[in-house]
C-alpha positions in Angstrom: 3.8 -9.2 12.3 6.6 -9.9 9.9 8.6 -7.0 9.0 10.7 -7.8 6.8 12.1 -7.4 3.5 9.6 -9.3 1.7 7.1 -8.0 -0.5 4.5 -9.6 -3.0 3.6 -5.6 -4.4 7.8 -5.1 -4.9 8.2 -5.1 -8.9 10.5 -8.2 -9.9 14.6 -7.6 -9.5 15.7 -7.1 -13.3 18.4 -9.0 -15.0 20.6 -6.5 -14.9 20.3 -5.6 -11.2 20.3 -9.1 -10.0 23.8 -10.1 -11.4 24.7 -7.0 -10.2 23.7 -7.6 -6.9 25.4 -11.4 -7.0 28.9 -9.8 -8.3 28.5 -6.7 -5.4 28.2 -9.7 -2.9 30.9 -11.5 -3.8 33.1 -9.2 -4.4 32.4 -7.9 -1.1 33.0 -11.1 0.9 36.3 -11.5 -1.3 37.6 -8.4 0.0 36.2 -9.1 3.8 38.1 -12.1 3.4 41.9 -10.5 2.1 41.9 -8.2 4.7 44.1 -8.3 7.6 41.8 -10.1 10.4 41.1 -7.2 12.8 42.5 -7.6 16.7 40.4 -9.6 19.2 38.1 -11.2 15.8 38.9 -14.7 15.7 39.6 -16.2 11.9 36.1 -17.8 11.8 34.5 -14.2 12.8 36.0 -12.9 9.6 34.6 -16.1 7.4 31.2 -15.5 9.7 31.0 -11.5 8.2 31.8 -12.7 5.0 28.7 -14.8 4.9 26.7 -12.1 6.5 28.0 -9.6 3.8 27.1 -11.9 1.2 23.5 -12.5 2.8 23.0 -9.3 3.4 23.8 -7.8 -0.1 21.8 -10.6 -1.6 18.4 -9.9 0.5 18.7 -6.4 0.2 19.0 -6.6 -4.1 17.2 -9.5 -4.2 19.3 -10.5 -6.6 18.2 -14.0 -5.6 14.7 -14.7 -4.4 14.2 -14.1 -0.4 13.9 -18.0 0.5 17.1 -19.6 -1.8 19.1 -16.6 -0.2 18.1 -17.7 3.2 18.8 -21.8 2.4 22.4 -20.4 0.8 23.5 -18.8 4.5 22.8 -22.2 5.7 25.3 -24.0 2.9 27.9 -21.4 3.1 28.2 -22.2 6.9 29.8 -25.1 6.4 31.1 -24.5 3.1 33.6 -21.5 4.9 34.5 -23.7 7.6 32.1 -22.0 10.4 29.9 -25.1 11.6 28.9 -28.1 10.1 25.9 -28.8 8.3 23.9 -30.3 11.0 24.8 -27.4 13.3 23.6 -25.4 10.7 20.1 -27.1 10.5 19.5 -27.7 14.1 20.0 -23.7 14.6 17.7 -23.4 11.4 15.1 -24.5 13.0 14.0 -23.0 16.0 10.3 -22.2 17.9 9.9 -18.9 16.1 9.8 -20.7 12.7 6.5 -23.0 13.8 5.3 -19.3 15.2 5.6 -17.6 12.0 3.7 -20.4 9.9 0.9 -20.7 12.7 0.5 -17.0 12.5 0.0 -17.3 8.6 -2.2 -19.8 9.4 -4.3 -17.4 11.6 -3.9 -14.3 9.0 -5.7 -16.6 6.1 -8.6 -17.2 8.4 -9.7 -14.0 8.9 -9.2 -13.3 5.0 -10.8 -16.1 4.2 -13.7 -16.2 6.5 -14.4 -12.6 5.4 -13.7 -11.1 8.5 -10.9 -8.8 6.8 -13.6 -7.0 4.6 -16.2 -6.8 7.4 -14.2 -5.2 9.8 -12.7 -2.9 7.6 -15.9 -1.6 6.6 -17.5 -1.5 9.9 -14.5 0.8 10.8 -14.6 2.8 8.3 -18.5 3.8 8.1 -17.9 5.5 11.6 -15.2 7.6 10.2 -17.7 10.2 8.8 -16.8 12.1 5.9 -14.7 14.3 7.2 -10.5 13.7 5.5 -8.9 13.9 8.5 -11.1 11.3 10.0 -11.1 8.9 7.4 -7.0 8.9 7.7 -7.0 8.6 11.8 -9.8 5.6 10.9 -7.6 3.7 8.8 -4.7 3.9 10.9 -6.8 3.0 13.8 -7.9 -0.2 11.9 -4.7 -1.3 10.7 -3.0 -1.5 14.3 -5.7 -3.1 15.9 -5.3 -6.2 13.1 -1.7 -5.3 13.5 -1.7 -6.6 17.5 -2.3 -10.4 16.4 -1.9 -10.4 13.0 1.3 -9.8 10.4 2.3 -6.3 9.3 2.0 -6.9 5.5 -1.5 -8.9 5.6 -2.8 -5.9 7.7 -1.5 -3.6 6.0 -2.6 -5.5 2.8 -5.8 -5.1 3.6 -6.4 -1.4 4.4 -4.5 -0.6 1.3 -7.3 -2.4 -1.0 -9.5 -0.5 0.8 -7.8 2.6 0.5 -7.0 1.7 -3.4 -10.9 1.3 -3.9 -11.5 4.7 -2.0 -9.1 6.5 -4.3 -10.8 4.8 -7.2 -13.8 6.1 -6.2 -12.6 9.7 -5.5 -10.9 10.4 -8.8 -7.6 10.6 -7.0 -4.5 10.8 -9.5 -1.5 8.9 -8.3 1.2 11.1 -7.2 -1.0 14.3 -7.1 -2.9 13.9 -3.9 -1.9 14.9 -0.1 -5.1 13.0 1.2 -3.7 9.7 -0.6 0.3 10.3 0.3 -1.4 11.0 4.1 -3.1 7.7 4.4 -0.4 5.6 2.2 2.3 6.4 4.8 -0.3 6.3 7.6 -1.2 2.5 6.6 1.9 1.3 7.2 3.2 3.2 10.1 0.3 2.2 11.7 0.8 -1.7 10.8 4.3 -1.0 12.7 2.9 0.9 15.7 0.4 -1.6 16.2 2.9 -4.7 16.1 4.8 -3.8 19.2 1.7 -4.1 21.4 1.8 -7.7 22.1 4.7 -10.4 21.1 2.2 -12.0 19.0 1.7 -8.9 17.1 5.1 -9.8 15.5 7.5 -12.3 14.4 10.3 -9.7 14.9 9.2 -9.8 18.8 8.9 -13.5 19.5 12.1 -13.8 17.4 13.5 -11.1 20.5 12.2 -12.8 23.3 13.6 -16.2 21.7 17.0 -15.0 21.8 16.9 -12.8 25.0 16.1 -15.9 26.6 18.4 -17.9 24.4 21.7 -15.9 25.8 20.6 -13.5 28.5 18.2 -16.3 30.1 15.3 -14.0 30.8 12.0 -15.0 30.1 9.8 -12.0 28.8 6.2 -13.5 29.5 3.4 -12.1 27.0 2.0 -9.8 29.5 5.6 -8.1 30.5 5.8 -7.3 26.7 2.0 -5.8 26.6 2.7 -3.2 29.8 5.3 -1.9 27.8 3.6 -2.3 23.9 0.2 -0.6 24.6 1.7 2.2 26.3 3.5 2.8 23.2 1.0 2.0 21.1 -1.3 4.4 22.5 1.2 7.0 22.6 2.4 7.2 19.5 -0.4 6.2 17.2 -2.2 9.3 17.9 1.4 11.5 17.3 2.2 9.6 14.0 -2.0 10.7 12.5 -1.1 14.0 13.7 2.3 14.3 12.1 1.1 13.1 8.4 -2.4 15.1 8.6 0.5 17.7 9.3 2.9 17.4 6.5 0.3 16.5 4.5 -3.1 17.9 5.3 -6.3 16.6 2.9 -6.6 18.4 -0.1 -10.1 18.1 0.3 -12.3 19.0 4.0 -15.0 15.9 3.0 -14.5 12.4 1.3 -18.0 11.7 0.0 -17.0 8.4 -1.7 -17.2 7.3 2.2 -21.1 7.4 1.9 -21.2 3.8 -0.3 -19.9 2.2 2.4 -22.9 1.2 4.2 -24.4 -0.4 1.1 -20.9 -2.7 0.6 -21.4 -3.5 4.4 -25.3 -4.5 3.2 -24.0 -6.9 0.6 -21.8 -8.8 3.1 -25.2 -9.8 4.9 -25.1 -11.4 8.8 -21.6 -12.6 10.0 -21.5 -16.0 8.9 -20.9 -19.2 10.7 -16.5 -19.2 9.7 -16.8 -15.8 11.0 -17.9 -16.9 13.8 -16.1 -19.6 14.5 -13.0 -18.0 13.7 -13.6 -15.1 16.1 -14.6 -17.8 19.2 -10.7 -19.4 18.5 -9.0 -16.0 18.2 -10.4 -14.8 21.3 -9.7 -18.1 23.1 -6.3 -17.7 21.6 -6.0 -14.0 23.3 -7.3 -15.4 27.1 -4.6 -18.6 26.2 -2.1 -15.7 25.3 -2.7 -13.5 28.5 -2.3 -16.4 30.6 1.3 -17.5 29.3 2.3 -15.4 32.1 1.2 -17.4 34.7 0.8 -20.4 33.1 4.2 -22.1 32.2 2.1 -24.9 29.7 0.5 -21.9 27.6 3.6 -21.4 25.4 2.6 -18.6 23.5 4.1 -21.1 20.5 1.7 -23.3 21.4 -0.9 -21.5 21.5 -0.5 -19.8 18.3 0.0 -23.8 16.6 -3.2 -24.9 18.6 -4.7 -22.7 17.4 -4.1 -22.8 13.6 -4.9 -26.6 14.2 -8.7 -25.9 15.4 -9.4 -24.0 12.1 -8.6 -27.4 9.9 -11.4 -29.2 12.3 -13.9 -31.4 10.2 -16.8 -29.0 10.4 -14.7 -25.5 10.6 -15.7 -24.9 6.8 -13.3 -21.6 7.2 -10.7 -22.4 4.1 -8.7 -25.5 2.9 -4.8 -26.7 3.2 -4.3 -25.6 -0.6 -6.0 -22.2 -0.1 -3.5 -21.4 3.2 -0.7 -22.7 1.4 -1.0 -20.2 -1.0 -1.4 -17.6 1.8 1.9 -18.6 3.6 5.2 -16.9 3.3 7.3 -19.2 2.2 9.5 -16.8 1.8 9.2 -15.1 5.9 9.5 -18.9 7.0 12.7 -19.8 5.3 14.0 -16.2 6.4 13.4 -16.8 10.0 15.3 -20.1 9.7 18.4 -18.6 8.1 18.4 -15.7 10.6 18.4 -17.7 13.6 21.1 -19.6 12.1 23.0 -17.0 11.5 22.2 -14.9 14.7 23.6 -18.5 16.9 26.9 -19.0 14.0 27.7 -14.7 14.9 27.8 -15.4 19.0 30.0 -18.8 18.4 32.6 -17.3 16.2 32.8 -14.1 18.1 31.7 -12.5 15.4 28.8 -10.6 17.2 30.4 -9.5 20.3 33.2 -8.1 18.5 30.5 -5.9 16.2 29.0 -5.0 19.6 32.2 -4.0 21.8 33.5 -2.3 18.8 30.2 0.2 18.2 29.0 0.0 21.9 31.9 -1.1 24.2 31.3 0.9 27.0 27.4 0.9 27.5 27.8 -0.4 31.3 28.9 3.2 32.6 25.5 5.2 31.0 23.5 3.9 33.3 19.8 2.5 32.7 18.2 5.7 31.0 21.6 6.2 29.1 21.4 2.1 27.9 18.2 2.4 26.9 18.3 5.5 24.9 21.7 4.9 23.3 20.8 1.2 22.6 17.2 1.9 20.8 18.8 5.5 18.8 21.3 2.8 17.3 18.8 0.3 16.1 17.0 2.9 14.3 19.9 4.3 12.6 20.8 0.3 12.0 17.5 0.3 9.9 18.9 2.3 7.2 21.8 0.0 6.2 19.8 -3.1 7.4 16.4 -2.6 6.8 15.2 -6.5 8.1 13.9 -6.4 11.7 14.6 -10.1 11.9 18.7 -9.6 11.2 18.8 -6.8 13.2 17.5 -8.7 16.6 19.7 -11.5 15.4 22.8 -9.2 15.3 22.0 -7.2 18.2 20.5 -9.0 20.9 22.8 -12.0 21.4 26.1 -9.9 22.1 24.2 -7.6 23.7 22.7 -10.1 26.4 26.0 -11.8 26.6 27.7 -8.1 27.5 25.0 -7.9 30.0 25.4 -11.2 31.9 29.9 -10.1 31.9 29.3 -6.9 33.6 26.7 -8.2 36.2 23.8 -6.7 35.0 19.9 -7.5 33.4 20.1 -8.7 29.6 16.6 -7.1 29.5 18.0 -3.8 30.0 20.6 -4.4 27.0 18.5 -6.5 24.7 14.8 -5.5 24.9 14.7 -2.2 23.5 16.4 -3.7 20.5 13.5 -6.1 20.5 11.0 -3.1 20.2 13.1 -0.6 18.4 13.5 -3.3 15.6 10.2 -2.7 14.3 10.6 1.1 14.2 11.3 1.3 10.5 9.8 5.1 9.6 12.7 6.6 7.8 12.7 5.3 4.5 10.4 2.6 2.5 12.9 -0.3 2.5 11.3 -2.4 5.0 8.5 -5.0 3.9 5.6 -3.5 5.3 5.7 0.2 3.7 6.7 -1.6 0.4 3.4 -2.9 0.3 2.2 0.8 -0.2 5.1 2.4 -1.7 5.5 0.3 -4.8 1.5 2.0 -5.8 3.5 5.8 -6.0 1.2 7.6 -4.5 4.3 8.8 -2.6 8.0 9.6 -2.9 10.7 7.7 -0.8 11.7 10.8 1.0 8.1 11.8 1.6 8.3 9.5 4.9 11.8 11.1 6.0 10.6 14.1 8.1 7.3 12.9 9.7 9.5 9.4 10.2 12.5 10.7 11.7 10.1 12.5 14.7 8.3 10.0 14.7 11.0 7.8 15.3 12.3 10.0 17.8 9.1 9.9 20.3 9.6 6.5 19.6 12.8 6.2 21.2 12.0 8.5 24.3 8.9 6.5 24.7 10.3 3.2 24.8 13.3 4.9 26.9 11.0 6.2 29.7 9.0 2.9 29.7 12.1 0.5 29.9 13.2 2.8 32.9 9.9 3.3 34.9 7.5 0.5 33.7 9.9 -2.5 33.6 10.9 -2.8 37.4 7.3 -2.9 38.0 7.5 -6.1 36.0 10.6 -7.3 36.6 12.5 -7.0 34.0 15.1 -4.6 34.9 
């Protein structure tokens, strides 16, 4: 769900390269700040890039810790003169934050309850012992958590799995094509399967906030889904065959699979948590489906209600101090200093400025033209901005806003952004191939080639669904 810069596997930031990444950041706002201001950027857009600079450089080093980087964007707003402090907070604060910690919520109930470890196996007995299998089954089984669950957790998950498989195998780190296949597979998959529904994601609930914050379009939870299972059905099966391509099993059978069914033994019946966990997520699923009718079931609200019914006297799933450990303190305060940041870029002009100056123009492509052009940026955005988050919240404002001034839908402007934001397959700076990067069982460029097609279908997918699917719904 949350893809973003934000890893518990990443190895800490030394000394060295933290004040390095403090003096890189200032020195960088300093001379953002000397230069002539650029025609049609107002004064405060300059300060506003500044800030973002500074943010930016500071998130990307982690030269400070994720969360005091994200609570220094909101003092520098004020401190440069862009909006006051309580400005500053109000925007802090926004739906998408109570998302993000209900989701968290949601994620430690199925680890805690056990549920991770029994699904995981159950999946992974049917995948035989044949290599090829075994990688298609683990990608399989991260996207499905993926849908309603966060990235990272999911993709946690199937790495201990896969870690314990390797274990098992003998598998040196570095040295195997089976292990590089299913390490890159883990993730991509946690990606793929994110896009299928807007809870599958903060990065999409953060979209649909702010298309319907400044292009006034409501994207209800089904809308997103005829778009997000096409594509995840599409392209999960093209990314196993691409990395069972480029890197084929070294071996044709994994026999370490056979233990399996006596781990699955051990776990004994599904429990009464288990249980009751899987009655509220499905509830939650029916409550999610229906947002689209049903104006009271805020998929917010849904996702808090939700989280609430698991703390019930009687629930016996996991206790506040247990989930607060789980939460992402970190993702939370993020979310809060993005959507701050995202509303101070539209009111100093800052954003539409970025926007006319790298896609001025966009009305005259027409819809397949938009589309395409629009989602081909965002990916090649990833590289110097590798946090889905920022990207929507530098995007999709100016680009909703451009809409609305030449007459036409935001939605045609601003939700492939929302999708392509998640399509992080190039390199290994995003949160959710960290996870399995920092255990070096592959090289950064080893994701380049089978990421950049990927990436591709992805675009012409999303492109051709935008185009033919979203009329059908409304929403071009």
């Amino acid at each position: 769900m949350l893809s973003m810069n934000i890893s518990a596997a990443s190895a800490p930031t030394s000394s060295a390269s933290a004040k390095g990444g403090v003096v890189a950041a200032v020195l960088a706002a300093g001379l953002l700040l000397l230069l002539p201001t650029p025609e049609a950027l107002p004064v405060a857009g300059q300060r506003m890039a500044a800030i973002f600079v500074v943010v930016l450089i500071l998130w990307v080093s982690e030269a400070l810790p994720v969360g005091v980087t994200s609570l220094l964007a909101i003092l520098l707003l004020p401190v440069f003169g862009v909006a006051d402090l309580p400005t500053a907070f109000r925007t802090f604060i926004s739906p998408v934050f109570f998302f993000v910690l209900a989701m968290f919520v949601i994620a430690q109930a199925f680890i805690s309850s056990g549920l991770d470890r029994r699904f995981s196996l159950w999946l992974l007995a049917r995948a035989g012992t044949d290599s090829r299998q075994v990688v298609r089954v683990f990608m399989v089984g991260t996207c499905l958590i993926s849908t309603i669950m966060s990235d990272v957790p999911a993709t946690a998950i199937f790495m201990a799995l896969a870690l314990g498989l390797f274990d098992k195998m003998g598998l040196k780190v570095g040295e195997s094509s089976f292990a590089k296949a299913v390490m890159i597979g883990i993730p991509f998959a946690a990606l793929i399967g994110g896009v299928a529904t807007p809870a599958g994601s903060s990065i999409n609930i953060l979209g649909i906030f702010f298309i319907q914050e400044y292009g006034d379009v409501t994207v209800r939870f089904l809308d997103w889904m005829v778009i997000g299972v096409p594509m995840v059905v599409v392209l999960l099966p093209i990314s196993v065959r691409l990395l069972v391509w480029f890197y084929p099993p070294e071996m044709d059978e994994v026999t370490a699979v056979g233990d399996v069914e006596s781990e699955r033994a051990a776990l004994g019946p599904v429990s009464g948590p288990e249980w009751r966990v899987l009655i509220i997520l499905s509830a939650m699923i029916v409550c999610w489906v229906g947002s689209t009718w049903i104006d009271q079931l805020d998929v917010v609200m849904v996702s808090l209600g939700g989280a609430i019914l698991m703390f019930l006297p009687g629930m016996n799933i996991f206790g506040w101090k247990e989930v607060e450990r789980g939460i992402g303190w970190e993702a939370l305060l993020m979310v809060g200093g993005v959507t701050a940041l995202g509303a101070a870029s539209v009111e100093t002009g800052l954003a539409q400025w970025m926007v006319d100056g790298s896609l001025g123009g966009l009305e005259g492509w027409g819809a397949l033209g938009i589309v395409a052009l629009v989602s081909a940026f965002t990916v090649v955005v990833h590289l110097p901005l590798p946090i889905g988050p920022v990207i929507n919240s530098v995007l999709i404002p100016p680009l909703a806003i451009l809409a609305l001034s030449t007459g036409q839908n935001p939605a045609l402007y601003a939700l492939p952004v929302a999708f392509t934001a998640s399509c992080a397959f190039l390199l290994p700076l995003d949160a959710v191939p960290l996870v399995t990067y920092t255990k070096g069982y592959y090289r950064m460029l080893d994701m380049a080639l089978p990421g950049a097609l990927l990436s591709v279908c992805w675009v012409v997918l999303i492109t051709l669904l935008m185009v033919w699917v979203g009329p059908l719904v409304g929403l071009l």
